[in-house]
C-alpha positions, 0 to 999 in steps of 0.5 A: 500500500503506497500513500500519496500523501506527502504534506499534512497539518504543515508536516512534510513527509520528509521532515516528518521522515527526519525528525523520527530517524533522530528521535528513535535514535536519542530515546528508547533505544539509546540505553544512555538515554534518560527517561523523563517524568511519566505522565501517566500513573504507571508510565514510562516516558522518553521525550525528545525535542528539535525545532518545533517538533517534539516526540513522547513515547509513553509505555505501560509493561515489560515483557507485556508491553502497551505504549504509544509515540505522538509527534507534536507540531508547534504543540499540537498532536500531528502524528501517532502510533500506537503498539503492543508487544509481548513475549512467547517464551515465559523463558525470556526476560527483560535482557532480550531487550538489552541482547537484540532489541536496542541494537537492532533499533540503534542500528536505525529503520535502513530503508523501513519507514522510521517508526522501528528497525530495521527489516533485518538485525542480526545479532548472534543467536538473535534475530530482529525482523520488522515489517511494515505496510503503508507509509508515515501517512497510514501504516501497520507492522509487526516486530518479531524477535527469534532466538535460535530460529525460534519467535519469542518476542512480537510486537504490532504497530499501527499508526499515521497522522492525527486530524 
């Protein structure tokens, strides 16, 4: 599925494009990265800021995880997606996280759209896949984590612009 959109609420593609690329990189996956106070009860929080652009990912969990990423414009909500992940394998903790999952997301979205890693990570025994449908403008995508060829951790997304 291809969107022809390419400008919405005054937000290029591409600098929609360039702005994520940036904030993956100084939130959730840089492990030296801060999170901020939490916003909601319960939450955990990393923001990020450049311009008049600014990026909030909240989440909820662990190894069973909810959260959601919105990009605001000059304050205002323009861009979202919302995801949920859990784990298969009861034998597999929050050090997958450290093992693959940060890496993967460290070494950027390549030519995926910026909204996890890249379609393919490997690290020794572990393997990080990501596939996404769509554009910035309206998209879904799964994550899976193997480990010895074996799926333990999934995650879906879905998002796109806010009107």
């Amino acid at each position: 599925m291809k969107n022809e959109i390419t400008n919405f609420s005054d937000l290029p593609i591409d600098v929609l494009d360039a702005f994520l690329r940036e904030a993956n990189l100084n939130t959730y996956a840089n492990e030296n990265v801060k999170k901020v106070s939490p916003l909601r009860l319960g939450s955990k929080d990393y923001h990020f800021e450049k311009g008049d652009l600014a990026y909030h990912d909240t989440y909820f969990g662990a190894t069973k995880f909810l959260g959601e990423e919105i990009v605001y414009k000059s304050g205002k909500a323009t861009w979202g997606m919302n995801y949920y992940g859990f784990t298969i394998s009861n034998e597999i903790r929050e050090d997958l996280y450290g093992s693959i999952l940060r890496p993967a997301l460290m070494a950027g979205s390549g030519d995926n759209i910026p909204i996890r890693g890249p379609k393919e990570f490997i690290n020794g025994e572990w393997k990080y896949t990501f596939n996404a449908d769509g554009d910035l403008a309206n998209f879904t995508g799964v994550e899976e984590i193997s480990k010895n060829d074996e799926v333990v951790c999934r995650l879906y997304c879905h998002g796109g612009f806010i009107q």
